[in-house]
KELUMTOR-709964 format. One line per field, with one value per residue (C-alpha): x, y, z. Coordinates in Angstrom, 2 decimals, always signed. Layout:
REM residues N
u <- X:...;
v <- Y:...;
w <- Z:...;
//
This chain:
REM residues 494
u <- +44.64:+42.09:+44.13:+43.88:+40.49:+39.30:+41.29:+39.54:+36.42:+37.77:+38.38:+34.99:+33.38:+35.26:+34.76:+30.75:+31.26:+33.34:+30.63:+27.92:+29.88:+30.03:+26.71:+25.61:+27.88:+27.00:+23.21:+22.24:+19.14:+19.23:+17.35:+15.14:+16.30:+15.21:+14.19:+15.16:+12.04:+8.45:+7.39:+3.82:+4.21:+6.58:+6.62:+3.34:+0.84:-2.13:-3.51:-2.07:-3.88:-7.40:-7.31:-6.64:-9.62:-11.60:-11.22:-14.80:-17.90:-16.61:-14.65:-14.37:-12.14:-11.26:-10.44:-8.58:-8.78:-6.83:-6.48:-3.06:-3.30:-7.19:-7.35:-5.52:-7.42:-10.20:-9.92:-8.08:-11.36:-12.98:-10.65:-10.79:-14.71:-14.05:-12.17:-14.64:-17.19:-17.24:-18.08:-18.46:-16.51:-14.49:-15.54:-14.14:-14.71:-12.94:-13.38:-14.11:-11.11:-9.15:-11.67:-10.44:-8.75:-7.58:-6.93:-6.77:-4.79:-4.17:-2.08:-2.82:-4.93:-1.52:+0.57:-2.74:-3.19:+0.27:+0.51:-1.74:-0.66:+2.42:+1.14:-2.35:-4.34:-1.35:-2.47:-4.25:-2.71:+0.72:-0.22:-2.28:+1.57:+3.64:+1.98:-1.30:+0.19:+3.69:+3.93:+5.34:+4.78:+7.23:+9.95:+9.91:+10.03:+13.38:+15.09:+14.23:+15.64:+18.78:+21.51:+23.03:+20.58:+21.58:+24.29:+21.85:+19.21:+21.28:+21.57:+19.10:+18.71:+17.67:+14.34:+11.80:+9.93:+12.92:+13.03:+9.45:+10.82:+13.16:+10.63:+8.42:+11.17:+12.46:+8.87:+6.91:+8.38:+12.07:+13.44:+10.66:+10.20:+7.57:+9.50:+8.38:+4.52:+4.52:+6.23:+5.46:+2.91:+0.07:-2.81:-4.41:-2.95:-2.56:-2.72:-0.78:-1.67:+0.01:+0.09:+2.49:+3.16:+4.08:+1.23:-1.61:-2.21:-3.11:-0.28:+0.01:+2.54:+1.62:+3.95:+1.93:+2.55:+6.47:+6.31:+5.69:+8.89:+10.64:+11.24:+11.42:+8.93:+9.96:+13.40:+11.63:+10.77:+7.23:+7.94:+9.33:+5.12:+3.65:+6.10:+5.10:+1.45:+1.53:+3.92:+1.33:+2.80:+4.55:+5.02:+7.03:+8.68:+8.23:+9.64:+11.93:+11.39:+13.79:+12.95:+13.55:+10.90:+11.25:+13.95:+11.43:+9.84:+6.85:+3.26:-0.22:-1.54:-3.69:-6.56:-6.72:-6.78:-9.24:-11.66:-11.64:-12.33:-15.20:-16.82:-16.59:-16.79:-20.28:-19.41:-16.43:-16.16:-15.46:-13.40:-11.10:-10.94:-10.22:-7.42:-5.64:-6.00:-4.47:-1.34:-0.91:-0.39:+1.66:+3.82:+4.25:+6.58:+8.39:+9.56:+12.81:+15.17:+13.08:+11.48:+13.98:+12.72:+9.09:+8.37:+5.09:+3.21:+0.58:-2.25:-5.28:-4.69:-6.12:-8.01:-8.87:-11.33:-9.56:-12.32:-10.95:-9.17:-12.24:-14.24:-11.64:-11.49:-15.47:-15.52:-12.52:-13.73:-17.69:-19.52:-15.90:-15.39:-17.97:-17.80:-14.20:-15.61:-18.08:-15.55:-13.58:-16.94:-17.57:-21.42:-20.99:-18.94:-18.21:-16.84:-15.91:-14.78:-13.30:-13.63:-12.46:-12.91:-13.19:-15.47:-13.70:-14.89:-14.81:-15.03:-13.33:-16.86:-17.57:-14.65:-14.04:-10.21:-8.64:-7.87:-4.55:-1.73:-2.46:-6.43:-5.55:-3.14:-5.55:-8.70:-6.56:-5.83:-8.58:-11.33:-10.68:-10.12:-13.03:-15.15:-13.66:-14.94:-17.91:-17.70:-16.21:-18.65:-21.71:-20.35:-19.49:-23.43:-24.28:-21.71:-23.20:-27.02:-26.67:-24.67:-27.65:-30.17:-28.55:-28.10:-31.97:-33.21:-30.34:-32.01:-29.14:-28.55:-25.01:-24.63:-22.78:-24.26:-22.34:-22.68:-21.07:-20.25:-19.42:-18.75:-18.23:-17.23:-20.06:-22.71:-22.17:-25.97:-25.50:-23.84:-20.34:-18.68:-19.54:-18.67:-15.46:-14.27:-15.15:-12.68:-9.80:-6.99:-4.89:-1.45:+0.64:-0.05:-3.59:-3.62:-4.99:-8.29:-9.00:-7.93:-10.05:-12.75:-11.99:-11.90:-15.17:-16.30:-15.40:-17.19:-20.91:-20.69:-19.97:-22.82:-25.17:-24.36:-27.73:-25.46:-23.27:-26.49:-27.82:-24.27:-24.67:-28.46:-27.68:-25.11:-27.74:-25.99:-27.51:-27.71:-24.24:-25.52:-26.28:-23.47:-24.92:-23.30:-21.11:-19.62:-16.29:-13.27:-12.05:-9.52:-5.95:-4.01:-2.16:+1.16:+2.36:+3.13:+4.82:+4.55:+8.19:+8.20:+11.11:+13.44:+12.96:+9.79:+9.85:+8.85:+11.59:+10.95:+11.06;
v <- -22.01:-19.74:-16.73:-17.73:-18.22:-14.68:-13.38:-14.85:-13.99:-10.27:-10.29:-11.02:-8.53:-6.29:-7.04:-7.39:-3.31:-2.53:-4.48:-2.02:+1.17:-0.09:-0.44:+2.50:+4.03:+2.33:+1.78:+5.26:+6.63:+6.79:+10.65:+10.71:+13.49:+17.05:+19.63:+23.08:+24.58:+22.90:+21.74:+21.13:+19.83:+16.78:+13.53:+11.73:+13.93:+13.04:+16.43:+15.56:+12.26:+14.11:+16.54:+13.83:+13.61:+10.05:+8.02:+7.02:+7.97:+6.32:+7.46:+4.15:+4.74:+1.72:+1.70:-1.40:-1.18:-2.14:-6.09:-7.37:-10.56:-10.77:-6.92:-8.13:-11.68:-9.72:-7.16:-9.58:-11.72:-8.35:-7.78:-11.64:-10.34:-7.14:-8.83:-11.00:-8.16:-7.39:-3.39:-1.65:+1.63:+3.83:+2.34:-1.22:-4.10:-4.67:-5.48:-3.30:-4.06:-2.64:+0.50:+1.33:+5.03:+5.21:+3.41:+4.07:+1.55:+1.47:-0.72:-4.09:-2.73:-0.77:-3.75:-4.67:-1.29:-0.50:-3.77:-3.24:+0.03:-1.33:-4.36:-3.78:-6.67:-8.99:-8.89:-11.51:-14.62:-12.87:-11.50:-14.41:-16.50:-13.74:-12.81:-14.74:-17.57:-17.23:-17.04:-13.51:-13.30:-15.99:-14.27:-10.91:-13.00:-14.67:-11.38:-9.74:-12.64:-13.15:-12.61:-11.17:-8.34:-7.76:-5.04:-3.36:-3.40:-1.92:+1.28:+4.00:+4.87:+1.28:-0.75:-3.53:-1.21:-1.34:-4.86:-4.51:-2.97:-4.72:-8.26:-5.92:-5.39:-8.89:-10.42:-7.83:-4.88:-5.09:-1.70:-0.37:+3.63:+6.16:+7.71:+3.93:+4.51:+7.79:+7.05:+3.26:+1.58:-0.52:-0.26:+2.81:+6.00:+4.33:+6.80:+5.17:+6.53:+6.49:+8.16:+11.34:+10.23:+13.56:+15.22:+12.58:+13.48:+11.25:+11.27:+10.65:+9.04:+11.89:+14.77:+17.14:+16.20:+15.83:+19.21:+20.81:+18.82:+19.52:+16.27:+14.28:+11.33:+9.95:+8.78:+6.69:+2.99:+2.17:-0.87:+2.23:+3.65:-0.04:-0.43:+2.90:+2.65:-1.11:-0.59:-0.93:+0.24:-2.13:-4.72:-2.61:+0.49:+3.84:+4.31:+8.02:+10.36:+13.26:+17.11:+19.55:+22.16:+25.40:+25.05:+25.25:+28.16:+26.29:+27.98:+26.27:+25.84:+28.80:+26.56:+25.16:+29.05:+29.82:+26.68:+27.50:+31.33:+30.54:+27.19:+28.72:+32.46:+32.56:+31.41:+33.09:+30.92:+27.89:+29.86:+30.64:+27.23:+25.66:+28.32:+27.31:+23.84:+24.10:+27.08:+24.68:+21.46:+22.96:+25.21:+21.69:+19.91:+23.77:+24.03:+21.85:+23.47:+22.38:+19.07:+17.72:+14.29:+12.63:+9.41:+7.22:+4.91:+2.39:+4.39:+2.68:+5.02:+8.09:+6.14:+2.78:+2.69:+4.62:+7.38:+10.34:+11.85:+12.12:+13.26:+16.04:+16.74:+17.47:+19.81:+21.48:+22.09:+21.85:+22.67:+22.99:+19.04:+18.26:+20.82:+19.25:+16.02:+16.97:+18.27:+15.22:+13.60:+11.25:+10.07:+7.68:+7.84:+4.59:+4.11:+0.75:+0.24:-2.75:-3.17:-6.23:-4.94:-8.07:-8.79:-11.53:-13.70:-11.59:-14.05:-11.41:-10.69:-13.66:-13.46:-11.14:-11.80:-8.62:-8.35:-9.31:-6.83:-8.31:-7.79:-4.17:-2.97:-4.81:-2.63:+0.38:+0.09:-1.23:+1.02:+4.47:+3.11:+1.36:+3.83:+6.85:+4.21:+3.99:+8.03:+8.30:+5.58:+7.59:+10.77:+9.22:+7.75:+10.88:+12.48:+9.81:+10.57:+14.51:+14.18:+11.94:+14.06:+16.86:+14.86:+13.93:+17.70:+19.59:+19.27:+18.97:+15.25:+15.71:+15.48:+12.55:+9.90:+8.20:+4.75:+3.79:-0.13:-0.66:-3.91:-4.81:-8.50:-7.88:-7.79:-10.88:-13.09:-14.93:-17.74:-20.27:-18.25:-15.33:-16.41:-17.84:-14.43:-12.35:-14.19:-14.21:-12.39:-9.47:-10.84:-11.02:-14.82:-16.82:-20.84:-21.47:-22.25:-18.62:-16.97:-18.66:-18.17:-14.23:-14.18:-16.23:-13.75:-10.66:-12.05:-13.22:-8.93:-7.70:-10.35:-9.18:-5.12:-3.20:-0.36:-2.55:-4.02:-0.27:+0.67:-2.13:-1.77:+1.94:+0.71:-1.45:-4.61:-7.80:-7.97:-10.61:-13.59:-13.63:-15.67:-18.78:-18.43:-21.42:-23.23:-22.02:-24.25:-26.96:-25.88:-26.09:-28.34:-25.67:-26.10:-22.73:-24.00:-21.43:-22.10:-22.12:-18.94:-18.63:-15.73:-14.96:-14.71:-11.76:-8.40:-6.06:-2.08:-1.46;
w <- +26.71:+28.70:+27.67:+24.51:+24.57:+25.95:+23.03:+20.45:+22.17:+22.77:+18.99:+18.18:+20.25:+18.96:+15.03:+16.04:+17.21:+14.38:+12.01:+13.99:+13.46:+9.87:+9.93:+10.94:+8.29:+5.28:+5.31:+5.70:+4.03:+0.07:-0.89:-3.68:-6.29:-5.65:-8.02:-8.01:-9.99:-10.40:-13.97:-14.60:-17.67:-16.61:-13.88:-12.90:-12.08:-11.30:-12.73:-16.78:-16.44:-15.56:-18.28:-20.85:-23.47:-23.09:-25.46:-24.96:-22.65:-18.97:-16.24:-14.42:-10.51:-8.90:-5.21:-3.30:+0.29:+3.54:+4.77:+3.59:+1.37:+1.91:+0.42:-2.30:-3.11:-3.26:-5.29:-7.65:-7.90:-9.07:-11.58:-13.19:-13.22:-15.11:-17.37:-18.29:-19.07:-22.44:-23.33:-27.27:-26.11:-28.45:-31.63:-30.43:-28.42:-24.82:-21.39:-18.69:-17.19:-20.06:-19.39:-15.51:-15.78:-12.32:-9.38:-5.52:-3.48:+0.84:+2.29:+1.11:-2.03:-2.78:-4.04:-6.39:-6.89:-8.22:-10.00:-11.87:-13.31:-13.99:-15.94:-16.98:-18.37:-17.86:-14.01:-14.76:-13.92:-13.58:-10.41:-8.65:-9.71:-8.42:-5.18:-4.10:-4.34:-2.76:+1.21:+0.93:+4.65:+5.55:+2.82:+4.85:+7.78:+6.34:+5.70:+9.29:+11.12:+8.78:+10.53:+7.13:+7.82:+11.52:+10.66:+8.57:+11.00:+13.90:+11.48:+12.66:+9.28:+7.92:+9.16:+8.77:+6.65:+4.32:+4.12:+3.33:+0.27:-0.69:-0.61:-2.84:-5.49:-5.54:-5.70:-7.94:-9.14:-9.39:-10.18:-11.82:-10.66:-10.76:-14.28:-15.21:-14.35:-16.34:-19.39:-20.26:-17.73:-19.40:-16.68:-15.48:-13.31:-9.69:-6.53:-3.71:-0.17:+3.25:+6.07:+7.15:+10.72:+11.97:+10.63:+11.01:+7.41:+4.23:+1.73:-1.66:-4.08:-7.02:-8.34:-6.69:-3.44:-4.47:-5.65:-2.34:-0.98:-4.08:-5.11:-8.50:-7.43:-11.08:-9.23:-6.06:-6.70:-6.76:-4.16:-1.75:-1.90:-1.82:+1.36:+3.25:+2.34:+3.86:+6.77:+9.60:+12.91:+15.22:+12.59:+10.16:+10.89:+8.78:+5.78:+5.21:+2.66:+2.34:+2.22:-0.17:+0.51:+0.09:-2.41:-5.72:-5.66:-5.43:-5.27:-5.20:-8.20:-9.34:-10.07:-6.41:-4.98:-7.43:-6.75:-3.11:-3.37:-5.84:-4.31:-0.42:-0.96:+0.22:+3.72:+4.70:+7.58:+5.77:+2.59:+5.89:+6.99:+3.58:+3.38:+6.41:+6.46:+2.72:+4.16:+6.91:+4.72:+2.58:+5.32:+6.37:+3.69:+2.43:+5.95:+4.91:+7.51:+10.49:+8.93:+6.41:+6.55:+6.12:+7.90:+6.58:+8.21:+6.44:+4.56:+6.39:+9.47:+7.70:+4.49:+4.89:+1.64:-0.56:-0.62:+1.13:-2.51:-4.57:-1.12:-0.90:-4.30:-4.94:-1.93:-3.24:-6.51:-6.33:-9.60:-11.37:-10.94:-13.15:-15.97:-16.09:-16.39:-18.89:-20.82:-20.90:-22.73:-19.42:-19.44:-16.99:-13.66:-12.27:-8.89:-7.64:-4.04:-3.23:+0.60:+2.48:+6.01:+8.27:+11.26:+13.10:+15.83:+19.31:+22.66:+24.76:+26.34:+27.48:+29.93:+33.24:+32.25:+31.35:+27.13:+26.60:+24.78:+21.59:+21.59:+22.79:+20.47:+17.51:+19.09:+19.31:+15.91:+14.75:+16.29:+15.35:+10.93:+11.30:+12.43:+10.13:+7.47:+7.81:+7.94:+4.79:+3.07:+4.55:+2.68:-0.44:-0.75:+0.07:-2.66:-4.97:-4.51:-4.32:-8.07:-9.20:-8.10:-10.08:-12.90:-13.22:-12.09:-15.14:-17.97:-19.14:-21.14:-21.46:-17.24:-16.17:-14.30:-11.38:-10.59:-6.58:-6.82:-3.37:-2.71:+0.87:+2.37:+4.90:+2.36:+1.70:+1.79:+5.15:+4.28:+4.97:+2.38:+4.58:+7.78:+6.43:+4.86:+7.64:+9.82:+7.72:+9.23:+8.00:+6.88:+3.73:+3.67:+3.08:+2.24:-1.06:-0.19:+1.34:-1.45:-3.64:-1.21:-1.68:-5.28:-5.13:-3.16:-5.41:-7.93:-5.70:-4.69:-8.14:-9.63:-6.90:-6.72:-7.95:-8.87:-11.48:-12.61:-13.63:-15.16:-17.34:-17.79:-19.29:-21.36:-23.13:-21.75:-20.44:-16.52:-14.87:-14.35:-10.48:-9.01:-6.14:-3.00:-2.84:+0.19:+1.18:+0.00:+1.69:+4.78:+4.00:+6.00:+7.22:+5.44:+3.92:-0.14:-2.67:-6.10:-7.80:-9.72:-12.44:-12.28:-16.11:-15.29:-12.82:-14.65:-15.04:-15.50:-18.99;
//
């Protein structure tokens, strides 16, 4: 009987090894398609999209930041708000909403971000059904403890970060890919950021970046980006991109060269540091031989706000950014950043106990994104006033105006609504009554922002209607509830 025993037992160890060999050759790394020559004229760039002629007189950016769930609740509450905010543009009536050209998303904002590019106005509800309301959290959660996934998981070349992706498809985007975005999506251009792990670098989810790895980014599923722009370290791992670099012919484009030899030739100093920060970003990814695989970690470690692209951008370009905007007919420039940075409760001080791991890790995290924030939202105010100055000095009644909506959870009028938000945590799961209490609270900084108040002044509108600040919802009891969503209704890529 024992002998019989230890060979059963012997037989399962050994199909459990043979099950991790399989493992380890099955689930290997899927490569997005390379390209053997770079092709301006094709994929989803964000370049084609900037040179398109408005259709009326706004350029209106918005920008979703880091903060999981709560990032997401409250940018959504925004958007119900924009929708809601009728505009005459274009010889026709429509909201604002339908008048957003482009948006930024990071980690959290990402899965609005790219939503909403896919989907446009149908965002609203679809997305508050699909996603706010569902305890995605808990579904990820399912699939990383399953022991179906075990054998997948022992793979080197398969992670949490994968599973990530895979919750992403099956909840919001299904198959749809970044050919999908370019050819048929019904909201505006979306720019998903992470970060290049290797490098330290922000990275973004745009043909041009693909061409300097010479890769077709119209072939890699958008839940892949939202899944490496949200894969915050420790919780997820990275997600792999392949390398194709050097294998295009690829060359920066002309206009970039010539932007920084015109903007920065009158300090060599910094024309010679633009030029090698640029050679080495780009000797970076063409190097295929010696680097012929990316790894990206969640985008809030190098761009928490979703600035950093259009900071880079008008020091790039200078004067040459706005004659291009002129010449796309923009009169107003409106720039709304959605950013639901937290300020949590901190007792640790009133203790001589040593911090624990977990307060650590969270500071050491924490710390150096929230500081490079503010940073970044000190130079984009900055950006903002030194455009408006020029504006009013020109002359010149063609010059765009810019209007910076930043709307910030800790401007908030002190208040229960305030103190609740602050202290919500970052996770891919919030009880009912916290999201509402973000969306609420979209809506009180929108009503309340002087900047949106002048945008809408100029456009001979009357002034929102200045929202109270209302008591938070009443507490959840704690119980984690999904709403039943049916399968025919899950959007498909077209």
């Amino acid at each position: 009987m024992a002998g019989c025993f230890f060979g059963r037992l012997k037989k399962a160890v050994l199909l459990a090894a043979l099950s991790g060999l399989s493992a380890c050759a099955q689930f290997q790394y899927q490569p997005v398609a390379t390209i053997d020559k770079v092709d301006r004229s094709q994929g989803y760039r964000f370049d084609a999209e900037a040179g398109k002629p408005q259709d009326d007189d706004m350029l209106v950016v918005l920008m979703f930041s880091g903060g999981g769930t709560r990032a997401a609740a409250l940018g959504y509450g925004v958007l119900e708000e924009l929708d809601k905010q009728k505009i005459y543009s274009g010889g026709r009536e429509k909201s604002l909403l339908e008048a957003v050209d482009l948006v930024y998303g990071v980690s959290g904002g990402s899965v609005l971000a790219a939503y909403f590019s896919l989907h446009g106005k149908e965002t609203i509800p679809s997305f508050e059904r699909r996603f706010l309301k569902q305890n995605f959290q808990r579904q990820v959660s399912k699939q990383v403890f399953s022991l179906a996934n075990v054998p997948r998981l022992t793979s080197p070349e398969f992670g949490r970060g994968d599973l990530l992706q895979e919750q992403f498809e099956s909840t919001l985007f299904k198959n749809a890919t970044f050919g999908d975005l370019a050819s048929h999506r019904k909201g505006p251009f979306a720019v998903i950021t992470a970060t290049d792990m290797s490098l330290g670098n922000r990275f973004e989810f745009t043909q041009e970046y693909f061409d300097m790895m010479c890769l077709n980014l119209s072939d890699l599923k958008i839940a892949r980006a939202v899944a490496a722009s949200s894969a915050v370290p420790l919780v997820f791992a990275p997600l792999t991109l392949n390398n194709n670099g050097g294998n295009c012919g690829y060359r920066l484009p002309e206009k970039i060269s010539r932007a920084v030899v015109d903007n920065f030739s009158a300090d060599k100093l910094q024309l010679q540091t633009r030029l090698e920060m640029l050679g080495q970003g780009v000797a970076a990814y063409q190097n295929s031989k010696e680097r012929p695989y990316i790894h990206l970690l969640d985008g809030g470690l190098t761009d928490n706000l979703g600035l950093r692209s259009l900071l880079d951008m008008s020091e790039l370009y200078g004067d040459s950014l706005g004659e291009q905007i002129r010449a796309n007919r923009a009169r107003h420039i409106v720039i709304i950043n959605v950013n639901a940075q937290n300020n949590p409760v901190n007792d640790i001080d009133r203790s001589a106990n040593v911090p624990g791991l977990r307060a650590v890790t969270n500071a050491v995290i924490d710390i150096p994104i929230d500081r490079f924030s503010q940073e970044t939202l000190r130079r984009f105010r900055m950006l903002a006033d030194q455009w408006n100055e020029e504006a009013k000095n020109s002359g010149n009644a063609n010059h765009a105006n810019m209007y910076f909506v930043s709307l910030n959870l800790r401007d908030l009028p002190e208040s229960g609504l305030r103190n609740s938000v602050l202290n919500i945590p970052t996770s891919f799961y919030l009880p009912a009554n916290e999201v509402n209490d973000l969306k609420e609270a979209g809506r009180v900084l929108l009503s309340r922002s002087e900047e949106y108040r002048r945008l809408l002044k100029d456009l001979s509108l009357p002034p929102p209607e200045v929202k109270p600040v209302p008591e938070p919802a009443p507490k959840h009891d704690g119980k984690a509830e999904t709403e039943k969503v049916p399968e025919t209704a899950a959007p498909a890529a077209e």
